[in-house]
C-alpha positions as CSV (number, residue, x, y, z in Angstrom):
1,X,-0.1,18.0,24.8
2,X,2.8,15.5,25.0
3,X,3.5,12.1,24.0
4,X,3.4,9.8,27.3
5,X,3.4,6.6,26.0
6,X,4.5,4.1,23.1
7,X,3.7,0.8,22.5
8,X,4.2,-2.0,19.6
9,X,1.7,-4.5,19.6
10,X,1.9,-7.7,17.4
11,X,-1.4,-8.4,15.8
12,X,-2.0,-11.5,13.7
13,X,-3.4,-11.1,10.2
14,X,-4.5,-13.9,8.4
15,X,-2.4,-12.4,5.3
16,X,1.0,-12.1,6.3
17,X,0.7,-14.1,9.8
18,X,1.5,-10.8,12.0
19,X,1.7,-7.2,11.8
20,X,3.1,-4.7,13.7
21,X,0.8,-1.9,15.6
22,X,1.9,1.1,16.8
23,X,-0.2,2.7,19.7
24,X,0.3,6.6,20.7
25,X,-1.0,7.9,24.1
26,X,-0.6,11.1,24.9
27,X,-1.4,12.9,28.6
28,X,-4.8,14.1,27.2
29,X,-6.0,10.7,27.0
30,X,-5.9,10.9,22.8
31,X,-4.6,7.9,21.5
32,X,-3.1,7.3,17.7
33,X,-3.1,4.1,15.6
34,X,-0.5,3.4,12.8
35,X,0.7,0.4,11.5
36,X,4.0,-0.9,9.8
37,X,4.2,-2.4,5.8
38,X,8.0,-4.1,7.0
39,X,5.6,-7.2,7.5
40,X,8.4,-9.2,6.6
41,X,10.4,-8.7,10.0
42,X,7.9,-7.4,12.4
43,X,9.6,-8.7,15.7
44,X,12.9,-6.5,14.3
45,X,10.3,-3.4,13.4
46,X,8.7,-3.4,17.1
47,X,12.3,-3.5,18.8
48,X,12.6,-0.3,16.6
49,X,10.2,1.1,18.6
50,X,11.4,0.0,21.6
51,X,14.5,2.1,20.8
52,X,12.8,4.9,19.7
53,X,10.6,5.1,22.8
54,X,12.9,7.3,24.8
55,X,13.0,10.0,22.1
56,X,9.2,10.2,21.7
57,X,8.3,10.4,25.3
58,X,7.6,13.7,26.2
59,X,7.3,15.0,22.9
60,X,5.1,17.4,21.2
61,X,3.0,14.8,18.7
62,X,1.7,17.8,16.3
63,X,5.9,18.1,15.0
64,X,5.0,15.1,12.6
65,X,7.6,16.8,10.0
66,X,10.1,17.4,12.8
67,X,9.9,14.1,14.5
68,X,10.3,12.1,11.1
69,X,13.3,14.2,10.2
70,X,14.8,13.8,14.0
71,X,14.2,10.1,14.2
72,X,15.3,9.1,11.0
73,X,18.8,10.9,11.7
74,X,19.0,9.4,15.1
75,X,21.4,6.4,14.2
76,X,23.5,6.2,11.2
77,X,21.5,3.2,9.1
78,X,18.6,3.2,7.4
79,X,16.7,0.9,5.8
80,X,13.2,-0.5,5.5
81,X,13.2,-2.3,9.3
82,X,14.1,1.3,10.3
83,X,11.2,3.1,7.3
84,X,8.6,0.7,9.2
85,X,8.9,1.9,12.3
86,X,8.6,5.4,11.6
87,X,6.2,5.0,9.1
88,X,3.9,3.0,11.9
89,X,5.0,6.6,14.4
90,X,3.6,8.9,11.5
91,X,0.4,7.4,10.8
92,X,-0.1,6.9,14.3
93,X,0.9,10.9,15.1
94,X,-1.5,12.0,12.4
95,X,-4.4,10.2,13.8
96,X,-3.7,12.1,17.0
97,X,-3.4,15.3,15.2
98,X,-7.1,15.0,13.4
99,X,-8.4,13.5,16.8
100,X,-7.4,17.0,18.7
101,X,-8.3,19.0,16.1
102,X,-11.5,16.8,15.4
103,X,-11.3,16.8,11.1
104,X,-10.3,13.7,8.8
105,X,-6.6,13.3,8.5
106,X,-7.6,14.0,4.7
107,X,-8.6,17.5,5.8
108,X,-5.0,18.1,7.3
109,X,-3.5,16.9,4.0
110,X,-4.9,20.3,2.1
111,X,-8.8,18.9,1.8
112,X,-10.8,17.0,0.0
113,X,-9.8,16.4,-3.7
114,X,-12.3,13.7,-4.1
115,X,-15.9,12.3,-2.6
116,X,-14.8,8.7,-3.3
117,X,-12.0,6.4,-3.8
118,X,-12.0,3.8,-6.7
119,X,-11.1,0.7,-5.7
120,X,-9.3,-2.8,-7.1
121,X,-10.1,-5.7,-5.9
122,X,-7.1,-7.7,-5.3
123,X,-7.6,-11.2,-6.3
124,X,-5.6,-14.2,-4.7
125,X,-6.4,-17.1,-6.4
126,X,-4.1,-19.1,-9.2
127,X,-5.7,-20.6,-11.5
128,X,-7.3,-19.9,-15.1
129,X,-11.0,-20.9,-13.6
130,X,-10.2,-19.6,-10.2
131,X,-9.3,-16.4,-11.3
132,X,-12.1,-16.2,-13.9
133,X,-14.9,-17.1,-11.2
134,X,-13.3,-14.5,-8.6
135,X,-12.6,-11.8,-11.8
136,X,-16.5,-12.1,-12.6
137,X,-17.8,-12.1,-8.5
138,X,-15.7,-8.4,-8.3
139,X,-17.3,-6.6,-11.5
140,X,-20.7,-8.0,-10.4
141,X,-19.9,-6.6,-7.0
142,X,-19.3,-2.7,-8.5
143,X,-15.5,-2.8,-8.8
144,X,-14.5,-1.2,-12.0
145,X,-11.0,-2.5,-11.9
146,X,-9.0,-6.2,-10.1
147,X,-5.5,-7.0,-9.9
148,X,-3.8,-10.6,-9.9
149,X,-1.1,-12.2,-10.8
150,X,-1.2,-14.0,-14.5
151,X,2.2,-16.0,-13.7
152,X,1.0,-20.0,-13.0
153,X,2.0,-22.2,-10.5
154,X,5.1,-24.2,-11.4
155,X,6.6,-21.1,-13.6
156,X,9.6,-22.2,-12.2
157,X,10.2,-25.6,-14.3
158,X,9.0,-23.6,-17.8
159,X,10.6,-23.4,-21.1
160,X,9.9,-19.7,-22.0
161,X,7.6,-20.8,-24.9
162,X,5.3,-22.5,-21.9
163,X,5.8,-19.7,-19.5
164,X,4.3,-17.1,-22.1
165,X,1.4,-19.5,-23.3
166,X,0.4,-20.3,-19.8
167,X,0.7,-16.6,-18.9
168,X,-1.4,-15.7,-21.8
169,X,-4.1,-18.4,-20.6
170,X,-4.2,-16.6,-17.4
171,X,-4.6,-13.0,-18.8
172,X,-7.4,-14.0,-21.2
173,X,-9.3,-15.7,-18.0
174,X,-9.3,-12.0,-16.4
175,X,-10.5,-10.3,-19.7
176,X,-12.7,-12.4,-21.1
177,X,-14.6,-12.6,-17.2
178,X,-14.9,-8.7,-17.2
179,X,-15.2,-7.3,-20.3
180,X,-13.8,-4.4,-21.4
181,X,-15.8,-1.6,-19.1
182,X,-13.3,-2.8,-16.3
183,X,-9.4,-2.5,-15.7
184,X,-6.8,-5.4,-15.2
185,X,-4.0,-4.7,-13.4
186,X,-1.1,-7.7,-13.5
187,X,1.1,-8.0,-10.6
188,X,4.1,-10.2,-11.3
189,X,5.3,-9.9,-7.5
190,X,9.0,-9.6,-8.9
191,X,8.9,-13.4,-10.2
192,X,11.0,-12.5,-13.6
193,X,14.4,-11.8,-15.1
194,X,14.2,-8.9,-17.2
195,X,14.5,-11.0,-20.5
196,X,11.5,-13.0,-19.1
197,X,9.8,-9.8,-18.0
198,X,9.9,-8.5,-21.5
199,X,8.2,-11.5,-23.0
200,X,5.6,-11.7,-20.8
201,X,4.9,-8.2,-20.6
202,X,4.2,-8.5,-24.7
203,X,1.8,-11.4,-24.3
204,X,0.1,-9.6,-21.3
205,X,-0.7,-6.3,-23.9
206,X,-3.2,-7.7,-25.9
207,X,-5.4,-7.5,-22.5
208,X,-5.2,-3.6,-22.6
209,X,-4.0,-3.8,-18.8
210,X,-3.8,-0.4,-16.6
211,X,-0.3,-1.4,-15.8
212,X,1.9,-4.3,-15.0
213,X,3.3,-4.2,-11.8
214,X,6.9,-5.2,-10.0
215,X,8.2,-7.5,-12.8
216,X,11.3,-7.9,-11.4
217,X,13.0,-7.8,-8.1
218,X,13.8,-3.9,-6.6
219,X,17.8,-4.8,-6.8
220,X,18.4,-2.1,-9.2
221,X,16.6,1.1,-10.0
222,X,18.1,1.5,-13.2
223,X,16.9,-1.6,-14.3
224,X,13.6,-0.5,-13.8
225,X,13.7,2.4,-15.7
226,X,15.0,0.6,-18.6
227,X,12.2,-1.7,-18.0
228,X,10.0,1.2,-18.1
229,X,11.0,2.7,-21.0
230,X,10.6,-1.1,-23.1
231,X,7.6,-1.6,-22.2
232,X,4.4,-1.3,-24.5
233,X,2.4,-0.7,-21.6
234,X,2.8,0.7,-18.1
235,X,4.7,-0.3,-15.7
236,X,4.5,-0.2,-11.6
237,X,6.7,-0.6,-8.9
238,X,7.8,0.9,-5.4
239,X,6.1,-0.9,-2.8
240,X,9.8,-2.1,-1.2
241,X,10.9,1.7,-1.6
242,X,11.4,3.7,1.5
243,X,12.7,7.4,1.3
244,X,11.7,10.3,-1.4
245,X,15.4,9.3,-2.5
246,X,14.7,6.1,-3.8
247,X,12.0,7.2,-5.6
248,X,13.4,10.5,-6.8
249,X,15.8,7.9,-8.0
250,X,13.0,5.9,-9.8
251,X,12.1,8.9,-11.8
252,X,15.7,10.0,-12.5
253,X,16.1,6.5,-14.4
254,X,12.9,6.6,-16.5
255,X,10.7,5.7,-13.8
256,X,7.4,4.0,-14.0
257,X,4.4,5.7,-14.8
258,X,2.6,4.4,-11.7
259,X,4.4,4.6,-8.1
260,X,3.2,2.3,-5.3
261,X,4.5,3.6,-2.4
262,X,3.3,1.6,0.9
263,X,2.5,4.4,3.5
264,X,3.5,1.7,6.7
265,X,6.7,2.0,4.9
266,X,7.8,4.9,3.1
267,X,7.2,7.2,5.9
268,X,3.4,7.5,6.5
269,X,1.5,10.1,5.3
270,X,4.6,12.9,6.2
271,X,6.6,11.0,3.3
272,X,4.0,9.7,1.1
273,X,2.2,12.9,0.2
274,X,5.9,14.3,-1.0
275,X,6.1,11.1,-3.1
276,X,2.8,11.9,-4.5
277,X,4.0,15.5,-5.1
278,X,6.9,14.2,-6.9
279,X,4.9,12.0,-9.2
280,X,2.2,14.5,-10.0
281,X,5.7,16.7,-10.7
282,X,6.6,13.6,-13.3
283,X,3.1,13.5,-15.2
284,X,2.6,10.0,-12.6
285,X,-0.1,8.5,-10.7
286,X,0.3,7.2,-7.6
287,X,-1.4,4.0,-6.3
288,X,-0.6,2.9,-3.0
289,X,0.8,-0.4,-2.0
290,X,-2.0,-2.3,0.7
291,X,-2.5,-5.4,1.5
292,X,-2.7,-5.7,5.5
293,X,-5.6,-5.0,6.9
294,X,-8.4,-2.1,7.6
295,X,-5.9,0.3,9.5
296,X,-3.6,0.5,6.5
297,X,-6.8,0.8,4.0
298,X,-7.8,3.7,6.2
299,X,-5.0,5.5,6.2
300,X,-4.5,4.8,1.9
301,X,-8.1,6.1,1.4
302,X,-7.4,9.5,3.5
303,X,-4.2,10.0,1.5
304,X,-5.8,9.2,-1.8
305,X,-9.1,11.3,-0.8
306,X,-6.2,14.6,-0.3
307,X,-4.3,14.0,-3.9
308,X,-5.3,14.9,-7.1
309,X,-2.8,11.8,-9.2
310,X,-4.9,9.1,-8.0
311,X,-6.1,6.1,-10.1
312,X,-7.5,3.4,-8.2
313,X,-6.9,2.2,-4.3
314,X,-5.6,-1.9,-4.1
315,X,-8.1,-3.4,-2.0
316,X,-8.2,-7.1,-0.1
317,X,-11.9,-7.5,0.4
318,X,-10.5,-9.7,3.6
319,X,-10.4,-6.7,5.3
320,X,-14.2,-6.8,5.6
321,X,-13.8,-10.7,7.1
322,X,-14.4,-12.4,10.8
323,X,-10.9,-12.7,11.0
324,X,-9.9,-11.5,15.1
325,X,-6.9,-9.4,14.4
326,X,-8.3,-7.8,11.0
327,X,-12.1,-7.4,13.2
328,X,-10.5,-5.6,16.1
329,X,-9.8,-3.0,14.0
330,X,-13.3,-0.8,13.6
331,X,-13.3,1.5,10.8
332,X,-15.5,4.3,9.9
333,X,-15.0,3.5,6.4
334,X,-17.9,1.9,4.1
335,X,-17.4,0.4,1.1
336,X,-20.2,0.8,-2.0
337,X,-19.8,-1.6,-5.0
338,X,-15.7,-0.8,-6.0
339,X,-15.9,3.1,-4.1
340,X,-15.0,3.7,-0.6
341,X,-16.5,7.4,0.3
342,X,-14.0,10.0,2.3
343,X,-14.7,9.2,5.8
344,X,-16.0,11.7,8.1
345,X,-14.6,10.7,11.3
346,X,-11.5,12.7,13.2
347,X,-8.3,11.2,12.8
348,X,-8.3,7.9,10.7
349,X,-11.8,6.8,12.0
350,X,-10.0,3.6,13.7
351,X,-10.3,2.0,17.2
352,X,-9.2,-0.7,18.7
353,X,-11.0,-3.3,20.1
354,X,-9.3,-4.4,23.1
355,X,-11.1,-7.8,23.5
356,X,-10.5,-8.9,19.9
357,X,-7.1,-8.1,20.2
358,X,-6.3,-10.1,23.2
């Protein structure tokens, strides 16, 4: 079986306006789906691909470990444009691999750890009575634990005294709304200095959350081990990391206790299952950065089905909307309450529907 032909295909997402599909054919008619996380640049991640193209033609698709190590040694750069691409190849390999040998990606990874993935609902909205309203919907709904971000609009223009009252508003909204049978994760989307981050990350303690996540901006890796080790609850980062470096570096500083590695961009499931190796290594869980639509959610819930540091699976209940690039992708997974069980299906249990898409 060879690898005949590679295509990148720009899909729009009502999230982050496009994203960037990978397609795998090879001569046996099996084709492979994988998607990028650089949704920042994905014009600059498909002429990655277009690059790339030559190398992969003709090649043997089961070499996933080869083919990552090859193609990210190809050119002298790196970086997350590049991390995207092959992330997108990876995923989309793997999927061929558990179509020829008809099991469950998950069953390639070394079995089934788990019958079902616990979920958090991500929650979008930015308000204290939008967020309470939404906060209340999920724990009605089954899901035992919801993310969203406590920081208001305007944080900008605040005195620090406002900032942290306004923050504290916003936490309360979540808690009060669920209880305490179900977790709150805060993501701070890398809004903060880190003087700013340690006030607010006080204030946000007296809601018991799982973790706090990306306070600051990735600059610098030290800095987030210091962060780390200040805190008086967890913290979370890694969803702008590429290689087992960076986060090998992560550790080394103090590291979080919870890495969120996003498998369209820190090499698939070839590089995410060594980061999840290295955080089980460091006592750490690992919860994966998604966001971008049901291909990406399929191919976190294998990889969280195959490890044993899992907490809980970010989830966008758009995935399951009308929307034409999100509903051209058909999964095999099924959502009950906050679980998604371990799909069954060869591969990632995704196919493209061709009509949607155009």
């Amino acid at each position: 079986m060879r690898i005949e032909r590679v295509e990148g295909l720009l899909v729009g997402s009502q999230v982050v306006g496009t994203n960037l599909v990978v397609r795998v054919t090879t001569d046996t008619g099996l084709v492979g789906l994988g998607q990028s996380g650089a949704w920042g640049f994905p014009e600059a991640t498909s002429a990655v691909i277009d690059h790339l193209r030559s190398a992969l033609v003709g090649a043997d698709p089961m070499r996933t470990e080869y083919l990552q190590q090859h193609l990210s040694r190809l050119r002298p750069f790196r970086g997350n444009i590049l991390w995207g691409a092959l992330s997108a190849l990876d995923i989309a390999l793997w999927d061929i691999k558990g179509r020829h040998l008809g099991v469950p990606v998950w069953e390639l990874l070394g079995g089934r750890v788990r019958d079902r993935v616990r979920l958090h609902a991500l929650i979008l909205d930015s308000d204290v009575d939008a967020v309470a309203r939404a906060a209340r919907a999920a724990a009605e709904e089954g899901f035992t634990a919801i993310k969203y971000d406590p920081i208001p609009t305007g944080w900008q223009d605040m005195s620090l005294a406002r900032l942290v009252e306004s923050v504290r508003a916003m936490g309360a909204a979540g808690r009060e709304a669920v209880g305490l049978d179900v977790d709150i994760i805060f993501e701070l989307h890398r809004k903060l200095t880190p003087m700013h981050s340690l006030a607010v990350a006080q204030t946000l303690a007296e809601f018991r959350p799982l973790f706090i996540e990306d306070p600051i901006q990735i600059d610098s890796v030290m800095i987030q081990g210091a962060l780390a080790e200040r805190y008086d609850v967890p913290l979370a980062n890694g969803e702008r990391l590429s290689t087992i470096w960076e986060f090998r570096d992560l550790f080394a500083a103090g590291g979080p206790q919870y890495v969120r590695p996003d498998l369209g961009l820190a090499g698939g499931f070839t590089g995410c299952r060594k980061i999840a190796a290295m955080a089980e290594a460091h006592h750490a869980a690992l919860v994966s950065h998604n966001y971008m639509g049901p291909l990406l959610t399929a191919a976190s819930i294998h990889l969280d089905v195959a490890i044993p540091n899992v907490i809980t699976q970010e989830y966008l209940l758009q995935d399951e909307s009308d929307f034409p690039g999100d509903a051209a992708f058909r999964t095999s997974l099924r959502r009950d309450g906050g679980y998604i069980a371990a799909p069954e299906a060869p591969g990632l249990g995704v196919e493209l529907d061709e009509a949607l898409l155009a």
